[in-house]
Every structure is written in C-alpha cells, then in structure tokens.
N, C-alpha and C positions, 0 to 999 in steps of 0.2 A: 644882502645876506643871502646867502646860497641856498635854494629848496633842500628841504630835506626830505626824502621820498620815504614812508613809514613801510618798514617791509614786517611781514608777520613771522614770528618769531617759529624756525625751523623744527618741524618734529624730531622728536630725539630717535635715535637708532632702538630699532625695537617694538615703537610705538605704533608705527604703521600709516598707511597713508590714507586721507580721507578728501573727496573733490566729487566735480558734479560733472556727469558726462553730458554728452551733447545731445542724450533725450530728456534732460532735466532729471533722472534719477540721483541720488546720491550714491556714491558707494565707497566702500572700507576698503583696504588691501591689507593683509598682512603678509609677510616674509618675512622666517627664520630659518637656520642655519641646522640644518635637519629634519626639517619639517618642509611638507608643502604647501605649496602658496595655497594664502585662502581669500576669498573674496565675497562679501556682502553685499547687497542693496534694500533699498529703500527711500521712502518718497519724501524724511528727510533728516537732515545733517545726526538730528540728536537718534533718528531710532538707529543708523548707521552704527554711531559710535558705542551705542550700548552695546550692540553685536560684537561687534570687535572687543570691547572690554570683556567684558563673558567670555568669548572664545580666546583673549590672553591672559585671563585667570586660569582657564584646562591648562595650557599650556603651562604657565610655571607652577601650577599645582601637579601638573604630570598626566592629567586626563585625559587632553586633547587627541584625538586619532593621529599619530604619526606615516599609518600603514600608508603606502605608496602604490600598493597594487588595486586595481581594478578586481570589479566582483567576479568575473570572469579567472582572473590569476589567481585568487584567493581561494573560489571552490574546488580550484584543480588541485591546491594543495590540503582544502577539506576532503576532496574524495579520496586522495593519496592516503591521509591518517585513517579513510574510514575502508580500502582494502589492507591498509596492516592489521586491522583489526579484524579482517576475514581471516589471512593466513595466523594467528591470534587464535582464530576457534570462538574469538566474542561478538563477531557478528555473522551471519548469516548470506552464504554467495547471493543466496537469490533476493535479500533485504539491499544489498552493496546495488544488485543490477537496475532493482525500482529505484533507489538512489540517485544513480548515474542517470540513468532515461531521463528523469525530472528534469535534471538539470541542461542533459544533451536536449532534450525538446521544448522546453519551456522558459530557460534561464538562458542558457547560452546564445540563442537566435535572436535576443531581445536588448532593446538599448541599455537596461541595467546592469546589461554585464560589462558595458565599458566603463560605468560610472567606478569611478578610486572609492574603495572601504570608505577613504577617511571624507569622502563629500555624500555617502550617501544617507538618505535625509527618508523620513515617513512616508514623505509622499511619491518617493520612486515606486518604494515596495508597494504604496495604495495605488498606485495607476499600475503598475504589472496585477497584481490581482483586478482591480479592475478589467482591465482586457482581457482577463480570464472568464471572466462570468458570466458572458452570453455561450461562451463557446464551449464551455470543458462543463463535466462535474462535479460537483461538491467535493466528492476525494480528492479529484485529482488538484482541485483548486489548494485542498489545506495540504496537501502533499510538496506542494512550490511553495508555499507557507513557511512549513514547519523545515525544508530544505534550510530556506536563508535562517529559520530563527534558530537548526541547531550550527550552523555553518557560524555564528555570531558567537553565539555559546560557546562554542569551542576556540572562536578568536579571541575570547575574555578567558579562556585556560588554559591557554598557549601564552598568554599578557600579550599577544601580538596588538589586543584591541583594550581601552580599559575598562574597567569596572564600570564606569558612570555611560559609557556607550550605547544607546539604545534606540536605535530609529524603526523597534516597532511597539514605543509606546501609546502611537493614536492608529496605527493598521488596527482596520476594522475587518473582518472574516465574510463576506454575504450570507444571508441565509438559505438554509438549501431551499425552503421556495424560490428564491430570485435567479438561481442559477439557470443557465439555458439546456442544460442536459439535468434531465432527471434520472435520480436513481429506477433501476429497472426492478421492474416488481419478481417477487420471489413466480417462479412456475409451481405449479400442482397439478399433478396428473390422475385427471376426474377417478371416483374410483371404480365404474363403469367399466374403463378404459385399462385399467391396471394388467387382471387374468387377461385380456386379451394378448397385450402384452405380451406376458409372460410366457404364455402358451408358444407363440410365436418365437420368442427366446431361444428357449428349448428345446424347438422342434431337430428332428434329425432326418438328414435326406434316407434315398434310399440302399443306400450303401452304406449305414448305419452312423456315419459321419455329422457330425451339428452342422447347420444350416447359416449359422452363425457364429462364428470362433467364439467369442466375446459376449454370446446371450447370456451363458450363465453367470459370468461376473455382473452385467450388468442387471440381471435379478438379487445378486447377492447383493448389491448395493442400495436395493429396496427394500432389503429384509436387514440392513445393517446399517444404513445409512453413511456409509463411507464417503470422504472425499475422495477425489478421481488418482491423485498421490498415493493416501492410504492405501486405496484398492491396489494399485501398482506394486507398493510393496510390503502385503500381506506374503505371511513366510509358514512353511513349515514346524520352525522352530516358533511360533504363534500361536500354533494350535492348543490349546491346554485342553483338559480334562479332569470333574472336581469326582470328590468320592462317590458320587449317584450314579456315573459318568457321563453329565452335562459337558458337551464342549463348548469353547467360545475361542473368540479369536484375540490375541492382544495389540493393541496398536502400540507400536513403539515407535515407527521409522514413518516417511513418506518419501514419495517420489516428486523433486523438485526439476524443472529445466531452468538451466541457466545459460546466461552467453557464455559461447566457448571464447577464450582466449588465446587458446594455442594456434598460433597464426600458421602451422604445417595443416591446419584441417581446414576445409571447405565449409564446414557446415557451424551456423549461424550460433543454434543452441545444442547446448548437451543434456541429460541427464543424468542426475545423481539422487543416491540416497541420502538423506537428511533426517535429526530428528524433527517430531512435528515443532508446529512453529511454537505452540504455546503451549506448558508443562501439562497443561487439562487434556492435553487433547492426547497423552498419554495415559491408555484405558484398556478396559478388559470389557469386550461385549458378548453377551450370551448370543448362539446361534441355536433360530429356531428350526425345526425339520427341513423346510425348504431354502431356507441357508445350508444348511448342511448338505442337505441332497447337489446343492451349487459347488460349494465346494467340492464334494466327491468327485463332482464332472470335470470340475477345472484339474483337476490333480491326476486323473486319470487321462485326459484330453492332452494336456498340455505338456511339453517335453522339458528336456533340462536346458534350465535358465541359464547362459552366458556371461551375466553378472556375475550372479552367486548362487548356488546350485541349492539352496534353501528357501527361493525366489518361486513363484507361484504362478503368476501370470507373464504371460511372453507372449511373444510371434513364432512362428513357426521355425524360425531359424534364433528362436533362443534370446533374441534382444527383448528391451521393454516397447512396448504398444506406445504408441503415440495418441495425443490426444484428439487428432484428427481419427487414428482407428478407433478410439474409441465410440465417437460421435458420430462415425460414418456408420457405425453397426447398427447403432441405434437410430439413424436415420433411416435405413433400409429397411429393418424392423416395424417402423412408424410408417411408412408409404405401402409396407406388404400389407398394413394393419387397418389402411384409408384413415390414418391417423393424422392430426398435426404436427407442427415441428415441437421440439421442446431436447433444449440443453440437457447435457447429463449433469447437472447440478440438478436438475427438477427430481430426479432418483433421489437425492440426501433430503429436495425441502419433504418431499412427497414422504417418504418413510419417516420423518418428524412431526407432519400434518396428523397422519394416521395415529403414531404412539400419543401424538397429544390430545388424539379425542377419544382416547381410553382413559383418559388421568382423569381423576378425581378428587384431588389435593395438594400444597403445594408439594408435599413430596415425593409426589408421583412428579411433579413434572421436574423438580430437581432431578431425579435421576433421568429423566429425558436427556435433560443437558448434559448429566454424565455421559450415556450413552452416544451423544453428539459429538462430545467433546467442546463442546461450548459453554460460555457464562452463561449463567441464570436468567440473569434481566435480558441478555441477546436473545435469548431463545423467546422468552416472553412477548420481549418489543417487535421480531421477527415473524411468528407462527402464529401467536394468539388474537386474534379477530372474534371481535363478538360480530353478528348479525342484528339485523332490524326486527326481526322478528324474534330473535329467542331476547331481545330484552322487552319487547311486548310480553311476553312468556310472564315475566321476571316479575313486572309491577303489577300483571293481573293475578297475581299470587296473592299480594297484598290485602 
C-alpha cells in the first residue's frame, strides 16, 4: 500500500498566512487587494492569529487604515488644507508658520516620518516625544504633540483614516518638571531701577534730538503694558477721548512677522498687520500723564509711516522697527544705566507686577487682565506670588 503523505489543509485566499521564522518568532501576513500588506509577530502561533483576526474584522468592517502614504506625505497634505485656510482668513499667517516649523524641525528629520499612516502604532508617537524630552521644552514638546493629533483629526474628516483609528490612545505627555528645558521665569524690573530707566529714555542730546529713537515707546509700554506688535501698531485713529477728556489708546491690530514667500525677495521674514491673536486682547486702555507725555514725543518725533500714514511708530525712513531695534534701544539704555540685561517683554511683566500690587480685590485684578489683554487665571498663575514672609504676616494675625 502506497504512503500517504498527510498534507495540511491550504489557507483559503484571503485568510492570510501564518509560519515561524528562523528566530523562532511567529508571524501573520495579510494581503489584500487595496490594502497594504500587513504583518504581525509574536512569541506564539495563537497570539499571532488573534492579530490577524482583529485586523481582518477592520478590514471587512471598513476600519482598517487603508492610507498608503507615509507621515511625512500625509503632513504635506495636512499643511496644504491648513495654508487654504490662511488665504480663507480662518487661520492666522503667523499660527500656519509655528505650524510648518514643527513639523520642518521635529517631524520631518525624524524616522516617523517614513513610517505609512496606516502601520503607525503609540509607541512611534511615545518614543518621538520621548526624544523630545531631554532636549526641547514643554511647549514646544506638546506643539509636535498636538501637530500629529490634529493632522489625525483631520485624517478622520477627510475619511482618508477611520473613525476607530487612534494611535494616541496610550501617548503619554511628560511633565513639565521632567522636561530638560525649562520654562523661563517671567523678568521684573526692580523698582529702584524703573526712573532710572526712564530718565535715560527720554533724555535728549544737545541739539534737541532724543538720545534714543525708541526711549519713549519703550516707557509707553511700561505705562501701558503693550505687547512689542501692539506697540508697533498703535495708530492715530486709536487715540480716543471720553467726555472729561481722558484719553486712551484702543488696541485693535498688532504687528506679526511672518515667512516671506515670495520667492523675488531676499529676506527671510516679513511684517504684517494682523488682528490680536485672541478676541480679549481687543481693549481700550486708559493713558496716564507719562504715557501721554510718550505719546506726544512719538507723534511729534516720528515722520510718516510708509505702511499706512495712521501708523505711529517707525524708523526713520518710515518702515516698521524691527525687534532687534527695539531690543538694541533698550540694551543701550540698560549699559548707559550700569544696568542688567532684560527682554522687552520684562516692560509688559513689570507694568502688570506694579498694577497688581495696587489691587485689592478680585476686581481690581480682573480688570488688570483687561488692561493686559489676558485671562484671568493667566494673569493670576503668571504675576501673583505670595512671599515667606507676608504669609508669616498672615497667621500671626490670627
């Protein structure tokens, strides 16, 4: 009687294939006709084939990731829908630019960007943030975060990706202790230190000429506490005047740089006017004498603006100041003063520090935050420090 050799009965088309490679793992294969190939492991036969069953239930349920492009091909067509939405007027040049950088320095340079939509899995996105967390800051960590999770979002509203898609359901965030850049502490300019300042601002050579193009803007923004934008593009048509004849200034607009695009220019960035970024920070601030006395200088100092002849602050030849002249003014100022360094951002914390230790209720410091342009609990979380001593103060009351 002739052997009969028992042969194992042929997987059906469809089903997929399952065998043991030559490190002893097990692994799955699937192929379908539309789909890209997918491939499983494990240490053995049955956790294999579970996988595989699961991932050909998405499949004739409809859920499966069919997408074929890499996360790299996928963002270039997330960032394409998210400049329509600039020329749109629904997003913001200079939100599209943070945008783009992200992904130009953090995503793109990185192995995740080769991996296909449809294989990428939690633990890509956890080891890219991982490698982020010695080296960057907490922002800039959830800013390549929040990139892939709305780039995902938008691949489930497009249906390029489906509904049940979600490889950042176990991504974990670090805490901003663990990160290797910390956030940098707000400046305050002692108030010692302020009149000196200020004096130096204003001074005027002996040819009756300011000593400093830029001192009295840069006082006004300690009497107003303006961002370095707003100040840019404070206007004429700003100025109000109420029945007593109090004036004040309204913010409507700011001064944004963006990358230029037009590839016939040389230069890197541009500037534009913009509204602020967030509807609050659309305001009407009272100016008090020495703001105003600022003003009068700048307005009489300064020639006609080249943007738009309702524009306030400029260079000499009518353009907008750069943030380097702004910062060089006040460096110069700071070294004529045997002063230290300190950002023109410290101008906005420093004129918040001061109005907040005149408050004495929470509605007094509400309207701080008005006059900031900032939320409530920001301003709180940001400015408000108690000391060791004034809560000694506090319980020997008791």
């Amino acid at each position: 009687m002739a052997n009969e050799t028992a042969t194992k009965p042929r997987r059906s088309k469809g089903d997929g294939t399952i065998f043991k490679n030559n490190k002893g793992r097990w692994i799955a294969r699937y192929n379908r006709k539309g789909m890209p190939p997918k491939e499983f492991s494990g240490k053995t036969k049955a956790e294999v084939k579970a996988k595989l069953d699961e991932y050909k239930f998405l499949v004739q349920s409809g859920e499966a990731v069919s997408l074929k492009l890499t996360v790299e091909q996928y963002s270039i067509k997330f960032l394409n829908y998210k400049s329509q939405q600039v020329i749109r007027k629904n997003l913001k040049q200079t939100a599209y630019d943070r945008t783009e950088s992200i992904f130009e320095s953090h995503i793109k340079p990185h192995p995740i960007s080769r991996i296909l939509m449809c294989n990428l899995k939690a633990s890509d996105i956890q080891g890219l943030i991982d490698e982020l967390q010695p080296k960057y800051s907490y922002s800039t960590i959830r800013k390549v975060y929040l990139f892939l999770h709305s780039m995902i979002k938008y691949g489930k509203t497009e249906k390029d990706l489906p509904k049940t898609y979600d490889p950042f359901l176990t991504v974990e965030m670090p805490d901003e202790s663990a990160v290797g850049v910390k956030t940098k502490q707000i400046e305050i300019i002692p108030e010692e230190s302020i009149e000196i300042i200020k004096e130096m601002a204003l001074s005027y050579k002996s040819d009756g000429t300011l000593n400093y193009r830029y001192g009295p803007a840069l006082v006004f923004v300690l009497n107003t506490g303006l961002r370095e934008g707003e100040l840019l593009a404070i206007s004429r048509n700003g100025i109000q005047q109420d029945a007593e004849g109090r004036k004040s200034i309204h913010i409507s607009e700011t001064v944004s740089n963006v990358k230029n695009r037009d590839k016939r220019i040389s230069k890197h960035y541009t500037q534009i006017i913009t509204p602020p970024k967030y509807p609050r920070s659309n305001r009407v601030i009272p100016l008090n004498q020495e703001a105003l006395k600022c003003l009068n200088i700048m307005l009489d100092t300064y020639g006609q603006h080249q943007i738009r002849n309702d524009l306030i602050v400029c260079t000499n030849t009518g353009n907008f100041p750069t943030s380097r002249n702004i910062q060089e003014t006040l460096d110069r100022i700071l070294r004529k003063c045997g002063l230290p360094h300190y950002g023109t951002h410290a101008l906005r914390h420093t004129f918040a520090t001061r109005l907040l230790s005149k408050t004495s209720s929470h509605q007094d410091i509400k309207a701080v935050a008005e006059l900031l342009g900032d939320d409530y609990k920001v301003v709180i979380k940001t400015y408000l420090h108690t000391d060791t001593g004034g809560k000694h103060d506090l319980v020997d009351q008791l």
